[in-house]
N, C-alpha and C positions, 0 to 999 in steps of 0.2 A: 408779584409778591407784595405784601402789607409793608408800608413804607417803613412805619415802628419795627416787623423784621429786616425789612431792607439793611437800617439803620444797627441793628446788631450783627447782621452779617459782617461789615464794614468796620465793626469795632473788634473783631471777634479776633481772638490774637493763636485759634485753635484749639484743640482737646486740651480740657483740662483747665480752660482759663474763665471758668463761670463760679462764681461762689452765691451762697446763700448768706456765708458766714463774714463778716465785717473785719474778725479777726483775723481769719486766714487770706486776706488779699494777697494779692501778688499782685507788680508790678504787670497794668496792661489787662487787668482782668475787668470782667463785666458785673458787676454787683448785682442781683437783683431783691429788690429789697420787700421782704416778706409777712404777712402779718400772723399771729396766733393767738390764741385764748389770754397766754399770757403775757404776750411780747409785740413788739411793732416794731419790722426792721427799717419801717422811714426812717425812725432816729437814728440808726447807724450809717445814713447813706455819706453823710461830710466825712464820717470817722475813715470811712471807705474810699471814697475820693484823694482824702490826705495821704493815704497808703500806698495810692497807685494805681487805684482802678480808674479804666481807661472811660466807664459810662455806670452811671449809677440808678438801674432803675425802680422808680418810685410808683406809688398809687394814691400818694396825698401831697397836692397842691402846698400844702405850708410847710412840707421839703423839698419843693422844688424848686430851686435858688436859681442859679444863673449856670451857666455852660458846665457840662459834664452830667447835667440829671437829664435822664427820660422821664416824660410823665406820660404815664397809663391806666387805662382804666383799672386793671387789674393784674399785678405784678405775675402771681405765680398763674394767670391764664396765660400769659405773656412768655414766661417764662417753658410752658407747656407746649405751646404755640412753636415757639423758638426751635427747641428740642426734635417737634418733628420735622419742620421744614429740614434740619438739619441732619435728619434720619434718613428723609428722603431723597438727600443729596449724594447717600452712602450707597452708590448704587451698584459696587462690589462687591458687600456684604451680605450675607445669611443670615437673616434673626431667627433667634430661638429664646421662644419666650414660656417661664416655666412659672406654674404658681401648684398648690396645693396646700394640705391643710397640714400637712408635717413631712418632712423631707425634703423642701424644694432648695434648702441652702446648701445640701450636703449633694443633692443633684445636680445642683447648679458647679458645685465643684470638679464636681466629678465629668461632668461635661467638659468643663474648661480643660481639665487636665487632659482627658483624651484627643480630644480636637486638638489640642495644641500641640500636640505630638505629628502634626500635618501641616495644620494653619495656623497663619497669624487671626490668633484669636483672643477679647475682651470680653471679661463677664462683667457680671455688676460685681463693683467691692463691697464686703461687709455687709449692710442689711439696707443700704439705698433701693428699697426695692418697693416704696409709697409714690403719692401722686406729686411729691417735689424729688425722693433719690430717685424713680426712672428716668424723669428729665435731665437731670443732673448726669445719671448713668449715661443717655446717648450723647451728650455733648463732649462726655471725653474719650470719648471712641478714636482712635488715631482713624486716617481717609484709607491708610492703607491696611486693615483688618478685613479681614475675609469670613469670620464669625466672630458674631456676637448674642452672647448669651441674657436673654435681661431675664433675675427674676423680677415675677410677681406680685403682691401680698395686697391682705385688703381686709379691711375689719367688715365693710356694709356690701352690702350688693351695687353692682354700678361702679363700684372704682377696678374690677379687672377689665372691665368695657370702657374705661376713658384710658386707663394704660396700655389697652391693645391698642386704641386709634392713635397714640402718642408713637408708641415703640413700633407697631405694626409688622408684625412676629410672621415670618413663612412659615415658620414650622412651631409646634406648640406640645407641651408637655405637661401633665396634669398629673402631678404626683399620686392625689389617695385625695379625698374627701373623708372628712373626719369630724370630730366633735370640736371646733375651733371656733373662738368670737362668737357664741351663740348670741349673746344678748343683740349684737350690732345685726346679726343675719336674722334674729328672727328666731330659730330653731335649726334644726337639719337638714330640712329643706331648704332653708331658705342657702344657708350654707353650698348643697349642691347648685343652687340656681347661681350663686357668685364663680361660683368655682368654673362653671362650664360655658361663664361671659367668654373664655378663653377658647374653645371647640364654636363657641357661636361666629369669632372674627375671625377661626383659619375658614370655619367653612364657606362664611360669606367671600371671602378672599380667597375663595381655593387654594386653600394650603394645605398642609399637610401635619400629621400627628404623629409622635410615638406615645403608642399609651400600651398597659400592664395586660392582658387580654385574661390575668387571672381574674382582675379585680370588676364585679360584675355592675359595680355601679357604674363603673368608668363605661363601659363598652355599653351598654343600655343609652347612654346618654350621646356617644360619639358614632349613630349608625349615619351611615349616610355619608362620612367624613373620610378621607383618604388618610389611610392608615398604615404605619409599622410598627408590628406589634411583637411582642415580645412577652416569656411568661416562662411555666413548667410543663405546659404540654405539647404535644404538637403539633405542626401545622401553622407556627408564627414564625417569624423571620429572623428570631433571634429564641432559644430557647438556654434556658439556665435550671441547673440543680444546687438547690443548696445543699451541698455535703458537707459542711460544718457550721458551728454559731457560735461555738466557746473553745478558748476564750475572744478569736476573731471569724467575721466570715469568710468560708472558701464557697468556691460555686464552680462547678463544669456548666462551661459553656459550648453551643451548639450553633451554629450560623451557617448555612450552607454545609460544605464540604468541612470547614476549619474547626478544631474543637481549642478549647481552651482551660487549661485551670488555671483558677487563679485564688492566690492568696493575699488578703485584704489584712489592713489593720484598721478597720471599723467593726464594732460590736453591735450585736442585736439582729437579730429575721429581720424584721423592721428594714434593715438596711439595703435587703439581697434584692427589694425591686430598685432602689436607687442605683446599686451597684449594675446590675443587669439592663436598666432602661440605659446608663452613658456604655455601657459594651456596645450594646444594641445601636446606640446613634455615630461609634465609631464605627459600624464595620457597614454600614448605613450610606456615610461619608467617606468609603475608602482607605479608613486609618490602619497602616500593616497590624494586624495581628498581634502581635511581639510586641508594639509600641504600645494597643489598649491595654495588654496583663498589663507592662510596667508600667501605665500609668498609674491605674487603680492601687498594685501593689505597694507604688512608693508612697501613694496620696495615706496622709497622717493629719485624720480629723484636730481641730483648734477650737476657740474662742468657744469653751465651754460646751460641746456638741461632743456626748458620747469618749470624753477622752478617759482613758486608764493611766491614773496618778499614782505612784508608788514614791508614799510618803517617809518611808523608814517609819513609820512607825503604823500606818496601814495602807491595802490600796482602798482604792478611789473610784469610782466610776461616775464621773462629773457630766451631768448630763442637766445643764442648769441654764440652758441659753432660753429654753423655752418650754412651756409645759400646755396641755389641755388635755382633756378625756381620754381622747384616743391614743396622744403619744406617752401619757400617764399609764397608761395600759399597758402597750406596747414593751416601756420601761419596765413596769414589775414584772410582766410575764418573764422577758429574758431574764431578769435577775434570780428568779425563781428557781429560773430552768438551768443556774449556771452551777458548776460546781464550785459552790463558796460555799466557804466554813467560819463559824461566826459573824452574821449575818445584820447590818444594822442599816437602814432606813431613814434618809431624812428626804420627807415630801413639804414645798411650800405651796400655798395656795396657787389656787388657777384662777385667773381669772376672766373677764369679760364674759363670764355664761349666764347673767342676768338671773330669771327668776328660777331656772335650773340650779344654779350655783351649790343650794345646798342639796340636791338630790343628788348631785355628780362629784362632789367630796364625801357623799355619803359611800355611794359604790367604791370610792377608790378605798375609805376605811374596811367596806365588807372584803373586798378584793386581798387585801393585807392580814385581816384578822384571826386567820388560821393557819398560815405560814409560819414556818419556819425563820422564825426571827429572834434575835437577841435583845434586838431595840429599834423604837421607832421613834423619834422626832418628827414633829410637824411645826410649822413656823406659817405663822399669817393669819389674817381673819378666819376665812374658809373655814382652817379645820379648827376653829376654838372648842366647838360644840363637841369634839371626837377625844379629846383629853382624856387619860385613864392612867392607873398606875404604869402600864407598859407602853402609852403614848404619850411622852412629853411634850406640852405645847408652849410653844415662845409667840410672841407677838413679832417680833422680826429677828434679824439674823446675828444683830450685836446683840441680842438678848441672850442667847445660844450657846454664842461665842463666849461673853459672862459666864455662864454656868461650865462651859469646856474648861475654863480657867482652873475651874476648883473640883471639875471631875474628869481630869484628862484617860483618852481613850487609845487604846493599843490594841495590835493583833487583828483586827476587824479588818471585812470586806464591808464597804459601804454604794451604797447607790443614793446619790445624790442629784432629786427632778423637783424641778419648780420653775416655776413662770422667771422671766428675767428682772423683775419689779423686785422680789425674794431675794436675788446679791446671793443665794448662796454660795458663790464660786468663792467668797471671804471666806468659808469655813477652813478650805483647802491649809492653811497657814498652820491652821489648829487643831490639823488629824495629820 
């Protein structure tokens, strides 16, 4: 082992005791000190030390002072470095490593809540799911978990192939490939070529897949690959009907002998292969039957992902954590399809689609134009150009929120999608 790892092994006070953040030390923690665009966390490494971290590691010489700093070539390779040695010490563990272009958070959930109806099991929290939260994610894995779930994400091609060789996933799961960070992929393609770095490092590792056997891009790209599959037809190992969508999903399921209904409080089609891919990886792993419905049934989507708000003075459909073409889509089609009665729209810009950008606010404008709407709001660059008497456009989302002041709104079903830059989940206060 690298002596620099040796050396954090040895400082290493357990899961949970690694920060990025200078502010969050804990007494005995490992700093490691991080650099970005707009920041350099050398300058935080004394701040760090003073607090109680037990080693402070650097990547510039004129912070490394005397006892308690590491100096390294390169913190967060270091830091990366660390993470697997440390993954691959976990050698009780299951990894399940999950990326796609829309769904993978609400998958990743949904995973955890079932498995853990069996196992002691760790997902990633919150959206640690880039090339510093994966590192961060394995390091606070307790020794004694049995699964662990890491998601994915990736704006360029090439970073789900350096988070596979970090996390180094058994089993892997590939949501949907979608219109998502085009600018950073390139286009669509480029898109599926990131997406399926994840089916490239099970099958060089021989590992194993659950993927969607409806979704035909998925299975054109994973032949070869050892597969449970799961879908609407049959002849897969897990088969699901959706028999409802509004105003939540239900679905009968089919697995061997065992049938299931199950009633969901997550909204949208959209949902019914995330729901049915974590059934599929419970009965997969053994999980009683009984324990997958409850989990599904009790899990209650948050942090702005599809939740139903009933404001007293209207509902809600906040669906604001994240947006791009495809789960823009997604989004209006169910709204369309839902029985609401006066009907009102606020879409914020998407972004990262590069030189597409205005051809794919333009479709979501044609996609809305003929519906059945009372009102539509648009907030952000993107749709400036889309502005009309029945589309109001704000520059951002206090701007919005200003005009709510002095034209307060009642009565109204609303769907409210936009990128996470957009803040619209402020609006919520103000309907």
């Amino acid at each position: 082992m690298d002596k620099t790892i040796l050396k954090l092994f040895e400082a290493f006070n357990g899961p949970g005791s690694v920060t990025t953040d200078s502010r969050a030390v804990k007494q005995g923690d490992i700093f490691f000190a991080l650099k970005g665009d707009n920041f350099n966390g050398n300058r935080f490494a004394e701040a760090a030390l003073h607090l109680g971290a037990s080693i402070a590691v650097v990547d510039d010489p004129a912070f490394a002072k005397e006892n308690g700093y590491l100096l390294v070539d390169d913190s967060l390779r270091t830091l990366q470095q660390f993470a697997r040695q440390y993954r691959e010490s976990l050698k009780t563990t299951t990894f399940i490593g999950i990326t796609g272009s829309n769904g993978k958070t609400t998958s990743k959930e949904l995973f955890h809540r079932v498995l853990s109806q069996k196992y002691k099991t760790t997902a990633t929290s919150g959206n640690l799911n880039n090339h510093i939260g994966v590192p961060l994610t394995l390091l606070s894995i307790p020794e004694d978990t049995e699964m662990a779930i890491i998601e994915m994400g990736a704006n360029h091609i090439g970073e789900i192939a350096t988070l596979c060789e970090i996390a180094r996933p058994e089993y892997g799961l590939i949501t949907n490939i979608g219109k998502a960070h085009l600018e950073g992929f390139g286009g669509f393609e480029g898109v599926k070529k990131a997406k399926s770095e994840l089916y490239d490092f099970i099958r060089k590792t021989d590992g194993k897949i659950f993927i969607s056997n409806d979704n035909h891009i998925l299975t054109g790209l994973a032949v070869g690959l050892n597969q449970v599959k799961y879908g609407s037809i049959d002849g897969v190992f897990c088969k699901g009907d959706l028999t409802a969508q509004i105003p939540f999903i239900q679905l009968d399921v089919e697995c061997g002998e065992t049938q299931l209904k199950i009633e969901s409080s997550l909204i949208g089609a959209y949902n019914f292969e995330n729901i049915l891919s974590a059934v599929c990886a419970g009965f997969y792993f053994e999980v009683p039957a009984s324990e997958i419905s409850t989990a599904i049934e009790t899990y209650h989507p948050d942090n702005n992902r599809s939740q139903i708000i009933e404001t007293g003075k209207n509902t809600l459909i906040l669906d604001a954590y994240n947006a791009n073409p495809s789960s823009m889509n997604a989004a209006l089609v169910n709204f369309f399809q839902g029985d609401y009665q006066n009907r009102v729209i606020v879409l914020g810009e998407m972004l990262e689609l590069g030189e597409q950008s205005e051809a794919e606010h333009r479709q979501v404008i044609e996609q809305i134009s003929n519906a059945l709407i009372d009102q539509v709001f648009l907030v952000g660059d993107g749709f400036k150009s889309f502005a009309n008497n029945r589309m109001l456009w704000f520059d951002t989302v206090e701007s919005m929120i200003s005009w709510l002041k002095d034209h307060p709104i009642t009565g109204k079903h609303f769907l409210i999608k936009g990128s996470r830059k957009n803040r619209l989940e402020k609006l919520v206060e103000h309907l």
